[in-house]
N, C-alpha and C positions, 0 to 999 in steps of 0.2 A: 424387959422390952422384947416384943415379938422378932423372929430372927427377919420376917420381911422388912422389917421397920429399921433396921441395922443394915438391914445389903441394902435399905432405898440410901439411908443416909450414907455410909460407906460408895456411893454410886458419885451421890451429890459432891461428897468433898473429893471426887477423884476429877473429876470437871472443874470443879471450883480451883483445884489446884496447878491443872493445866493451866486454865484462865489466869491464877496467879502467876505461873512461868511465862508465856505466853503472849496476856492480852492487859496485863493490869487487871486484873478482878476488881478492884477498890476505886479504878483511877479510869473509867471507860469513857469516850468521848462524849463532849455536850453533858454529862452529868449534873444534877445539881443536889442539894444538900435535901431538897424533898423527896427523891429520887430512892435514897437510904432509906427514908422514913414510911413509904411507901411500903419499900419491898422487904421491909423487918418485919413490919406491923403487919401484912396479910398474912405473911411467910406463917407465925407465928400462931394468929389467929387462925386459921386453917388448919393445922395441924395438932395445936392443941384444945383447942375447943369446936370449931366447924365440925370439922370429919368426924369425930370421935362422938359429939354432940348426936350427930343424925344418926348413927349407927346405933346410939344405946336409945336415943328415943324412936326410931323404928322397929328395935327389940321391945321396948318395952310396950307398944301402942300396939303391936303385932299378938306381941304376950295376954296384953288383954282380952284385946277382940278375936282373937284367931290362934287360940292354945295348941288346938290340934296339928296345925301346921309347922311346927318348931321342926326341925330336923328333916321335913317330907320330901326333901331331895336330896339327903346326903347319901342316898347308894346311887346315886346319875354320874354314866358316862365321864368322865375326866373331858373328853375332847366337847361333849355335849355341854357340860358347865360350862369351859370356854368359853363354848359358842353362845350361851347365854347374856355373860358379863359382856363379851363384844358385842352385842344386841343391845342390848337395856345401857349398858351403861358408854359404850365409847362409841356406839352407833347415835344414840339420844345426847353425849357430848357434843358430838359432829351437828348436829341441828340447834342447839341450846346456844353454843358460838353462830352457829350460819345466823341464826336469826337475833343474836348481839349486833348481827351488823346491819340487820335490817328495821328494828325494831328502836325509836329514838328512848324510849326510855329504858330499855335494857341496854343500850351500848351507852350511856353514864356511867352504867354499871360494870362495861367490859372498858374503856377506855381507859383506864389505871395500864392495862397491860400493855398498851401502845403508848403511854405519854412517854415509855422512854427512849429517848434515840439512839438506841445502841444493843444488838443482840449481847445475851448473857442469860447463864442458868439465875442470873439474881431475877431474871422475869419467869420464870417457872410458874409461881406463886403469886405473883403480880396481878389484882385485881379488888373490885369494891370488893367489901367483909358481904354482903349482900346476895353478890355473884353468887359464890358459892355457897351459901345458904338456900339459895332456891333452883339449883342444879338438879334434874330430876335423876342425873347417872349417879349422883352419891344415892341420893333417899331410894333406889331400884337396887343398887348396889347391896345396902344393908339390908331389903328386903330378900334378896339371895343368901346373904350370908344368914339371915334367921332360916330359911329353908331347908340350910343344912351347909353351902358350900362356900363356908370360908375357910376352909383349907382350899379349895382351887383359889379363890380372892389373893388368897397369902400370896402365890404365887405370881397370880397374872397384874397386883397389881407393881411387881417389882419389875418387870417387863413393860409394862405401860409407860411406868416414869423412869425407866432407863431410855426411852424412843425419846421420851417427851426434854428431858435435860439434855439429853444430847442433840437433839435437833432446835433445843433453843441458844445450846453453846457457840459462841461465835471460833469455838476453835471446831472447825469443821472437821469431823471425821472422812465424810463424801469424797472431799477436795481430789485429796491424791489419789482413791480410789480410780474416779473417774480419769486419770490418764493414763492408768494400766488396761492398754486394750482389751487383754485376755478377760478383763473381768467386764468389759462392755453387757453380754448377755444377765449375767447375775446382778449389773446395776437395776437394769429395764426392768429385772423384778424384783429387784430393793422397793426402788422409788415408785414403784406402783402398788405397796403393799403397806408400806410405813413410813410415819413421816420422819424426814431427812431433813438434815440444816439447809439444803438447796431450796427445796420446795417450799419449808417454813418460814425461813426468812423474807422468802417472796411476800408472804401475810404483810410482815412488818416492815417491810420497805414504804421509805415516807415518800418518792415522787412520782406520780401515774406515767408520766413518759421515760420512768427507766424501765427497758426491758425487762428485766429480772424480776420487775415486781409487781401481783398481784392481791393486793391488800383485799376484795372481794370474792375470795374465793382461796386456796390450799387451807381449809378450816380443821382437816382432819388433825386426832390428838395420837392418839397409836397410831392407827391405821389411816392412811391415807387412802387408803382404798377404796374411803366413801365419797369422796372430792370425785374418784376415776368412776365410781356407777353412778353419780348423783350430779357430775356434769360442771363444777366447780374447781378443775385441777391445771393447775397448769407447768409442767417441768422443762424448765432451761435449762439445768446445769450450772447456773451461775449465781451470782449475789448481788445484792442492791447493793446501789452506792452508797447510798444512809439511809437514815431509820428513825420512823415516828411516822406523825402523819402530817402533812401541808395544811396550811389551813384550820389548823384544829384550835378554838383557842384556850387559852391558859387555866387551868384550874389547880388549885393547893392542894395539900398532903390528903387535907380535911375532905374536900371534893371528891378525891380517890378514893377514898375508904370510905365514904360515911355519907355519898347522895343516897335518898333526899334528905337526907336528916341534916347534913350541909348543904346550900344552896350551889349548884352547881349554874357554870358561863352561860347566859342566855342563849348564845349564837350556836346553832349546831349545824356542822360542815359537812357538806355534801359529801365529800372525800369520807369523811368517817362510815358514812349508808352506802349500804347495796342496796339497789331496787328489793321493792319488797315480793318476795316469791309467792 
């Protein structure tokens, strides 16, 4: 097993464990028995066959058609690659979500990650099997890494999903930051560079008239920073008071994972769309 794949998961049960001291990991408020079965079954599917899936078949369709290209960027800049994978894949993340919330038949597809009412790293993974099968930051992703730069990947993607579990963990790292004044300045460019559980949680806040919460808009996944150029940000400092969405109505384990191949609720809630951009 790759050692990035050991420090993501080693990251994951260090969260997980908080939440177990902490928050109840197992036992989170409003829960229900589909809730598990959701977030096993993408968890799962994502990682063992998703990800892994698009990577060897963009090696291998790449391999075909386009031989000479194998490796044509592994002597590129370190900081250059970077800037790549932030481009192609977490900059085109941050649009792939923005437009989940605008677009009604794609946000069937992202609403698994909001049916549940309660932040936790168990929503990390949280989505239709669908979602991320046709996420263009995976399929760009693997075209990098055939280029030559999956050693930078190795790296930057253990940094991705250390931002991303801990700003989906309801054990706030932020919190107490924020009331050490000395560190006022180095918040201001936290929170305008990466997402935070302040900012994030605003996403998944279920009631439009609570302050803290903008469920159309903090979309960023690493980096928050494109919410801040792109006009969709908004930072409180604070936390919603619960979590889902109003309005939304009911759908099964089956509806989460597997629209349209499951019939998904007729009724689609304004609250769930952002006007369309």
């Amino acid at each position: 097993m790759p050692a990035s794949t050991l420090a993501v998961i080693g990251i994951y049960l260090a969260f997980a464990f908080a939440e177990l001291l902490r928050t109840r990991l197992f036992a989170k408020p409003e829960q229900t028995r589909d809730d598990a079965i959701v977030e096993v079954v993408s968890t799962l599917i994502l990682l063992g066959l998703t990800q892994p899936g698009i990577i060897l078949a963009t090696d291998l369709l790449l391999g075909h058609f386009l031989p000479d290209l194998r490796g044509a960027l592994s002597g590129l800049n370190v900081l250059a690659a970077i800037a790549l994978f932030l481009v192609f894949d977490d900059m085109t993340q941050y649009w792939w979500h923005r437009t989940s919330h605008s677009v009604p038949w794609l946000y069937h597809l992202h609403r698994a990650h909001h049916d549940g009412r309660y932040m936790s790293i168990r929503l990390v993974y949280r989505n239709n099997l669908f979602y991320y099968a046709m996420m263009p930051g995976i399929w760009l992703s693997g075209v990098l890494i055939y280029l030559g730069l999956g050693w930078v990947y190795a790296g930057y993607v253990v940094v991705k999903l250390t931002v991303i579990i801990a700003a989906h963990s309801d054990v706030a790292w932020d919190r107490p930051l924020y009331r050490i004044k000395a560190l006022a300045p180095l918040m201001w460019l936290v929170e305008r560079t990466i997402s935070t559980p302040a900012t994030h949680h605003a996403h998944h806040g279920r009631h439009a008239d609570d302050p803290a919460v903008l469920y159309k808009g903090n979309y960023g996944n690493l980096l928050f920073f494109w919410d801040v150029l792109f006009g969709t940000a908004r930072i409180t400092r604070t936390y919603p008071r619960s979590y889902g969405v109003e309005g939304l109505p009911p759908a099964s384990f089956g509806e989460q994972l597997a629209w349209p191949l499951v019939s998904a609720a007729q009724a689609q809630p304004e609250r769930g769309l952002a006007p369309a951009d």
